[in-house]
N, C-alpha and C positions, 0 to 999 in steps of 0.2 A: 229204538224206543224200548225203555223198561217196559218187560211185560208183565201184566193185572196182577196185582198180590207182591211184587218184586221190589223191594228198597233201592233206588240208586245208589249208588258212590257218592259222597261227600266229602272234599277233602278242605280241610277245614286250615291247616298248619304249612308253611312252606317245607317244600322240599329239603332234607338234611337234620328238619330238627327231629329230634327225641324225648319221645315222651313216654316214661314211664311211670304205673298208676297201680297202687290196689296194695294189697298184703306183700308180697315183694319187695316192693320197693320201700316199705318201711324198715321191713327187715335190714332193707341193702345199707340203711341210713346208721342202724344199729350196730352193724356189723362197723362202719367205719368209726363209730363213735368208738367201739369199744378196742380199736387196733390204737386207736390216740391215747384213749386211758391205760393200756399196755404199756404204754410210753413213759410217761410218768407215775406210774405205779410203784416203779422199785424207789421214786426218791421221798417216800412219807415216810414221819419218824425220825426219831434220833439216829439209828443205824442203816438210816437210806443212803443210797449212794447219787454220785453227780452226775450232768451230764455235763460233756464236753461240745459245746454246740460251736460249727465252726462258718461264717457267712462268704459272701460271695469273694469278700477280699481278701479270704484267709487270717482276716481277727478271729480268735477263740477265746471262748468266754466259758466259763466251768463254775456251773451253780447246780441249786435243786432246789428252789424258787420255783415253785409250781406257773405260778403267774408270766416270769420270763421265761422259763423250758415255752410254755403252750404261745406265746407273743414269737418267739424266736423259731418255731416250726413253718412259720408258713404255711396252715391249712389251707390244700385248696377245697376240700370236698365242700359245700355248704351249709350240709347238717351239721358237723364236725366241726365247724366255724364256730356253731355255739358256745361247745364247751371251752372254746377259749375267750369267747365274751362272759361267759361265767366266774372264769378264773379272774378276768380286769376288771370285775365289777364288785367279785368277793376281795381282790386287792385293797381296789378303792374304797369299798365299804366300813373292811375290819382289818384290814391288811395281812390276818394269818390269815391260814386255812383254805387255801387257794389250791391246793394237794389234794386235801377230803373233799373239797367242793365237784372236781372232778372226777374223783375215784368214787364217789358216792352216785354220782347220775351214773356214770358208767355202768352199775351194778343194778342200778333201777331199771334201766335197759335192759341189761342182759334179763333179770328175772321177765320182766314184760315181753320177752321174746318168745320165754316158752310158753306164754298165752298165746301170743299171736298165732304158733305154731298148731296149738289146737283149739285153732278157731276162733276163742273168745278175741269179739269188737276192741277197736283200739278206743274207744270212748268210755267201753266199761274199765277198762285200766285205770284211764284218766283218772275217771271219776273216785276209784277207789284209793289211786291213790294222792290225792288233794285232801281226802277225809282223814288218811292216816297223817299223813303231816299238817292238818290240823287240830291232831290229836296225840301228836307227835310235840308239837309248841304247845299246848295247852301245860301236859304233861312237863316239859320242858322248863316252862315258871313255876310249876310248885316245887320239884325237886332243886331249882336252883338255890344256890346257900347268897343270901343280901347279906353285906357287911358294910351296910349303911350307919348304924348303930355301933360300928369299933371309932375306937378310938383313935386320931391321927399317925399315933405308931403304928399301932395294927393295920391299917389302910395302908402305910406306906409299906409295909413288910405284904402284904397282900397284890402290890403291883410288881413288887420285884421279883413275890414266884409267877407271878403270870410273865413277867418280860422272860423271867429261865427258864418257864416252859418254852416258849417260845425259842428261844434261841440252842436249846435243847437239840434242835434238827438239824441246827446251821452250822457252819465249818467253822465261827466262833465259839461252839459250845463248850470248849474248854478252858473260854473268859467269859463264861454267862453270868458269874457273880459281878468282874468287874464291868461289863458292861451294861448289866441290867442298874448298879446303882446308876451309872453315867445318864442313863435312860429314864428312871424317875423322879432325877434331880433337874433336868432339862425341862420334861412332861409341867413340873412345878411351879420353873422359871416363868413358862407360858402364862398364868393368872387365870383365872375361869374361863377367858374367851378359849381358851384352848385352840387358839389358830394357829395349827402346823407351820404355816410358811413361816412364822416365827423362828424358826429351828434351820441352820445352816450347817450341811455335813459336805466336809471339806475331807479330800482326799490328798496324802502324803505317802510317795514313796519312801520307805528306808525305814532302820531304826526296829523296835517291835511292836507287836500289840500293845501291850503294856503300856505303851508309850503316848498312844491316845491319851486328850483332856480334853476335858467339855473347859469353853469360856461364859462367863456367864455374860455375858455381850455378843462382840461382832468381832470373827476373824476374816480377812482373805488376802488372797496373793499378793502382791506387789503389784501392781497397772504399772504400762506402758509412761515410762518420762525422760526429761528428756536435759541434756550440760544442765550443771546448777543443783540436780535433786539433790548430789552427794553433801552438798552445803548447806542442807536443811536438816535442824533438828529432827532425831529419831526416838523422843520421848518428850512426854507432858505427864505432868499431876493438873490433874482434874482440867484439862485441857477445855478453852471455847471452840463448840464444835460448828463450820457450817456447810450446809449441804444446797447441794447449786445443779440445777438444770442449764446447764448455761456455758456458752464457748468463749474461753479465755485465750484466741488465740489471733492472729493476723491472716485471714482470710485472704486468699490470690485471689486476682479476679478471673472473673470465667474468659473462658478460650474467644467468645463473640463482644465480647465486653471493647466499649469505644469511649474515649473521650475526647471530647473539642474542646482545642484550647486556644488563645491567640496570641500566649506569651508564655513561654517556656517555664517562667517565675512557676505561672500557676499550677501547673504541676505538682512543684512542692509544697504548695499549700493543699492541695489534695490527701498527699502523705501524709503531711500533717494532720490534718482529721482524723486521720483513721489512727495512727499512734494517739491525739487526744482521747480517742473514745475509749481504746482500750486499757489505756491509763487512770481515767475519769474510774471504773468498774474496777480496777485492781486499788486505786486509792478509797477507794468509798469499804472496800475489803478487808484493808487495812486500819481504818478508822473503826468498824466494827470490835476490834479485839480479838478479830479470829485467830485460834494458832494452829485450827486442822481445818484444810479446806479442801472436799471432795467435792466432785463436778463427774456428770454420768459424761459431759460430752469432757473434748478432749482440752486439757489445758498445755499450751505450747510455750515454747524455749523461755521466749521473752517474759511469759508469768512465773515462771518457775524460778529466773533467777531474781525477780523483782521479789516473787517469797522466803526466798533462800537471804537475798540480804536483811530483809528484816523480821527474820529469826521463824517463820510460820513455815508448816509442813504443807506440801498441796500432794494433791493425787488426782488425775482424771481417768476418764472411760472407765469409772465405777462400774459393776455390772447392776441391771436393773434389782435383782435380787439382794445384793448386799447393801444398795443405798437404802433400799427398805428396811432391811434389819436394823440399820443403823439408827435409822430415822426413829423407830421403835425403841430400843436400847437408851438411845441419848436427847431423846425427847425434841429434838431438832425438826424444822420445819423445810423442805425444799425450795430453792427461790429460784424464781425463773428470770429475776432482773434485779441487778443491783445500780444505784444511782444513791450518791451523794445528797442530794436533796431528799431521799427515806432513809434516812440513819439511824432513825427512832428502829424504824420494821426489825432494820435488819439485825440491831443488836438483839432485839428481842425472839428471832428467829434461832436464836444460836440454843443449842445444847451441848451438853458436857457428861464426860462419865470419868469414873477416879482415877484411871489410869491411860495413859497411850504411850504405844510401844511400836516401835517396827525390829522382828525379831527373826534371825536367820533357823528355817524350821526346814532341817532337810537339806536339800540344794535350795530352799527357794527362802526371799523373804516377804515376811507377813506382816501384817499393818494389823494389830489387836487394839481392839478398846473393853478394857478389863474394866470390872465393878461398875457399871452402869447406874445409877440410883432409880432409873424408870425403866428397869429390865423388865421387858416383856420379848426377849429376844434371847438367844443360846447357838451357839456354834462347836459342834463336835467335827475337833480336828481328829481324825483315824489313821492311823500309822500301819504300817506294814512292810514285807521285806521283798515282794512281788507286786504288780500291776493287777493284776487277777484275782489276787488276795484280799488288797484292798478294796476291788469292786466289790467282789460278794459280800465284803464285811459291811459295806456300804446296803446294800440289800438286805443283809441280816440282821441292820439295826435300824433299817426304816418299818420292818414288821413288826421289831419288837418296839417300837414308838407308835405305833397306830394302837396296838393291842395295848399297852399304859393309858393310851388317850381313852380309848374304849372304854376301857375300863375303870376310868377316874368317873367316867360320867355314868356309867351304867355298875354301880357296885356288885351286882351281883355273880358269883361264881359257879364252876360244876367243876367237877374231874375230869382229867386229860387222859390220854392213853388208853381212849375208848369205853372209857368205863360209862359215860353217857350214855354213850351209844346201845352199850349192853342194857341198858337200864330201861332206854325206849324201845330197843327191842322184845324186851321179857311185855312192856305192859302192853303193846300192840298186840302181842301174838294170845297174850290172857283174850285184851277187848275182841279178839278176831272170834275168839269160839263161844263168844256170847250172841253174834248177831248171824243171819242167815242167807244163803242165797251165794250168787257169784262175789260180791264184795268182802265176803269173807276168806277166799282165798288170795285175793289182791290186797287184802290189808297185811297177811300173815306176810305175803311177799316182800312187802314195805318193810317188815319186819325183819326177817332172812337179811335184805341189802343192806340193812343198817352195822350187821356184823362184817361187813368188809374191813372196816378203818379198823378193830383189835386184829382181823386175820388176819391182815397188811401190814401191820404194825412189828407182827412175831414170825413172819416171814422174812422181811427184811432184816429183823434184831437174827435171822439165820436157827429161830426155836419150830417146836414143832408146835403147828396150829391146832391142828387136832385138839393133842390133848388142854391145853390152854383154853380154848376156846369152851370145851368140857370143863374143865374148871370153872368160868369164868360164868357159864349159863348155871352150872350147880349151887355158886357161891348168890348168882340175883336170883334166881326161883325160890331157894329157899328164905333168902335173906333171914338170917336167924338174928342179926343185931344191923344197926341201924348203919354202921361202916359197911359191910355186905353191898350196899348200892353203888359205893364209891369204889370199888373194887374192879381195875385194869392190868392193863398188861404193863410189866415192867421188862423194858425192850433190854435193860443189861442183865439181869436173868434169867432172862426169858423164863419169865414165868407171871403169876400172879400178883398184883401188892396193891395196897388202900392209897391210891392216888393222891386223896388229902392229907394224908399221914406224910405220905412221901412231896407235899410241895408240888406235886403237878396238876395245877389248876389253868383252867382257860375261861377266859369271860363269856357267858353267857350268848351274849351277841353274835361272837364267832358262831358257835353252832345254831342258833336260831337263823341265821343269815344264811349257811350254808347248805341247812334243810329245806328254806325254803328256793333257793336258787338252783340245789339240783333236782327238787320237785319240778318246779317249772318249767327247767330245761328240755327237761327227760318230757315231761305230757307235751311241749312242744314239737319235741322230734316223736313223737307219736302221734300228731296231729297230722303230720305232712305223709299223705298218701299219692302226691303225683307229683312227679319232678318233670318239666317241660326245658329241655336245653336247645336253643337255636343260634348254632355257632353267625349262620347268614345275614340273623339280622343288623337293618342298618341302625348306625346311629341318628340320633335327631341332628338337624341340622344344626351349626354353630352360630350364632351371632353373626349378620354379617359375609356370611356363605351363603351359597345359591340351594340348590337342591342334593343330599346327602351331604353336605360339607366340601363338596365341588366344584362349589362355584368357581374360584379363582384358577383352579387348572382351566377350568371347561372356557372362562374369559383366555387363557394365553393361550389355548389350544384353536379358538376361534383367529384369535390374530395371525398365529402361526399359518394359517389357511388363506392370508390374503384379505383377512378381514371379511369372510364371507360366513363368518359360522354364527351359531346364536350367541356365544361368548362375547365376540368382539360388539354387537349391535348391545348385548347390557351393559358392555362398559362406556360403550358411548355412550349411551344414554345416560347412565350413574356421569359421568363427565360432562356431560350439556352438549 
């Protein structure tokens, strides 16, 4: 018996787990975060370099795509896991910025470390800093430059230095001219709704860069076909297009499949059916006027050559993506059933675009429908002279198409190359020595992290940061004329230059996205003060299993015993 005044023992947790709580283990959280931002650190900016990431099967893939490096590491830690939901969120959001987004919390961390360290609460952190990047975006809209009010040249000239900032970092930036036009003529093709999936990037070994074209339609590979294809026309003017949910082929019967018959005859009147009905659907096809006829399921021998003699192109196993573009593009309706007696529906189903072509691109050939007249659809074929090449440029130009979209709907601009950043950092660290108390050292702090993205920037461009960065606070403290604000780093000189002057502009939306995702990241992994790990515990049981998900061992283990165990009496039971 515990004696008078004596707490017992309570043990509250099974044996093996781990739990650890308190200032430590925040730390410990920081510490991993900031070994991950180490990681992808060197690949921001124009003059970052790649990684070579290589997976279980010995594929290697060579990017600096913030967003794939952090997808393609495998974090296990679970703080750490953040920063790469941060990265696929700032992807999917705005699609740059996926680099700063991460190397920004990183540095929020690290600064909120040396609080922790002496003493001051992780709440007052928080606290102080939600207020700075609330005053961080406030700041943020005023100093943005709206070019709502330019003119549609100017607009268009406005997206394509935002798409060659962009592409600026990437391993195309030595076709950023010719792929940023590629890039806001597509953006265009889209209409107001501006719905991406509209946009089909299609990947082509061989040949060069250069050698990419955007179609203002629908391009893709050749599908599976089958004797006969060769005998079908491989062009139309202004073709009848129709598009079919629907299997044009002679179905086997299943393996259980019986029929009773009591005279041999009928049999082939059985055959017979089944060639009428597929005949009945390629006649009623024919009757329509079709001369391009794509089907997602699969169209077999016997339709192929029934369109091949009379004169119409077919294609099956569309993939689900391209019959939509298509559908899009040539104003065509999908039909899940054709019959002879709706011959009204079906002609009126059809759509058409001014050109169809099947053309040898590469090793492979491609089935194009050029000048669409209801384009709302675009397909960029990308060329290259490697596997790895073409992917990243595929990656390099879906950022720089988020960031044109972004940017068609949200006009407003700032300066690239940290020159933002410099800008929020000068006015936080003014507002810091206006107000009193602990919050004003957490605000300045807010401040300090925001200078990572230029220190980063002239680090990897291989300059010295120092002094740069001395330039760069001398040039916004004093700001003597109104360019002074727009004033970053320019990573081929390392040195200083007017961002705007120089065409390095980014949509507003990026960094307001970016600030607030690694604010929130960062106060979250400073919320989390106790990490409770319990390798032992069981899982819930499954559907249909007994107790821990054992059931059906513990039934053949009972049998195994002569039928004497509790297993075999639930199966009997479960059995009547």
């Amino acid at each position: 018996m515990a004696q008078f005044g004596m707490q017992p023992n309570i043990i509250l947790l099974k044996d093996g787990t781990d739990a650890s709580q308190g200032r430590p283990q925040i730390v410990s959280n920081i510490n991993a975060c900031t070994a991950v931002v180490d990681i992808v650190k060197t690949t921001l900016g124009p003059r970052g370099m790649d990684k070579l990431l290589i997976d279980a099967s010995g594929d290697a893939l060579i990017t600096n795509d913030g967003a794939t490096v952090m997808q393609r590491l495998n974090i296990c830690h679970p703080a750490a896991k953040i920063l790469a939901d941060i990265a696929k969120s700032q992807d999917m959001e705005v699609g740059d910025g996926t680099t700063s987004v991460v190397v920004l919390c990183g540095e929020l961390l690290r600064e909120a470390k040396t609080f922790l360290e002496q003493g001051v609460v992780a709440q007052t952190i928080i606290r102080g800093f939600r207020k700075a990047n609330d005053l961080a975006q406030k700041k943020l809209t005023d100093v943005a430059v709206d070019l709502k009010s330019k003119s549609p040249e100017e607009k268009t000239t406005m997206l394509r230095r935002c798409a060659e900032t962009t592409l600026n970092s990437k391993l195309v930036a030595d076709y950023k001219e010719f792929f940023s036009d590629i890039v806001v003529r597509a953006i265009g093709i889209l209409g107001e709704d501006l719905d991406y999936s509209g946009i089909g990037i299609k990947k082509i070994v061989g040949g060069s860069v250069t050698d990419s074209f955007l179609i203002d339609g629908v391009g893709f590979k050749k599908c599976f076909s089958y004797a006969g294809f060769e005998q079908q026309p491989k062009s139309f003017e202004n073709p009848k297009i129709l598009l079919l949910h629907l299997e044009l082929e002679l179905r086997s019967e299943k393996d259980n499949a019986e029929i009773r018959i009591s005279d041999p005859s009928q049999f082939q009147s059985i055959v017979d059916a089944e060639w009428q009905l597929i005949y009945e659907k390629l006649d009623a096809i024919a009757a329509s006027g079709a001369n391009v006829v794509l089907s997602k399921l699969a169209i077999g021998d016997l339709a192929t050559q029934y369109f091949a003699d009379r004169g119409i192109f077919c294609a099956g196993r569309v993939e689900a993506g391209d019959m939509e573009r298509t559908r899009r593009a040539t104003g065509a309706a999908v039909q899940t059933t054709v019959t002879t007696s709706d011959a009204d529906a079906l002609t009126n189903a059809l759509g058409t675009c001014g050109r169809f072509e099947e053309k040898q691109i590469g090793a492979e050939r491609w089935n194009l429908f050029l000048h669409c007249k209801e384009t709302r659809s675009a397909t960029l074929l990308i060329r290259g002279g490697a596997a790895q090449f073409v992917d990243e440029a595929e990656r390099s130009v879906h950022d720089a198409f988020m960031i044109v979209k972004n940017a068609t709907k949200n006009t407003s601009i700032v300066g690239g190359g940290g020159a933002i950043e410099m800008q929020l950092s000068r006015f936080l660290r003014e507002y810091s020595r206006t107000i009193e108390g602990k919050q004003q050292i957490v605000i300045e702090a807010f401040s300090r992290a925001l200078e990572v993205i230029p220190r980063t920037l002239v680090q990897n461009s291989g300059g010295d940061a120092t002094d740069v960065l001395n330039d760069l606070r001398k040039l916004h403290n004093e700001c003597q004329k109104p360019a002074d604000r727009w004033m970053g780093v320019d990573c081929v000189a390392n040195s200083t230059a007017d961002t705007m002057e120089k065409f390095i502009w980014e949509p507003s939306s990026v960094k307001r996205n970016a600030l607030n995702a690694a604010t929130e990241a960062c106060c979250l992994i400073l919320s989390i003060d106790e990490t409770i790990r319990n390798p032992q515990s069981e899982k819930p049981p499954e559907k249909g299993k007994g107790k821990g998900g054992k059931g059906f061992s513990n039934q053949m283990a009972g049998m195994a015993r002569g039928g004497k165990g509790k297993g075999f009496r639930q199966l009997r039971n479960t059995l009547g």
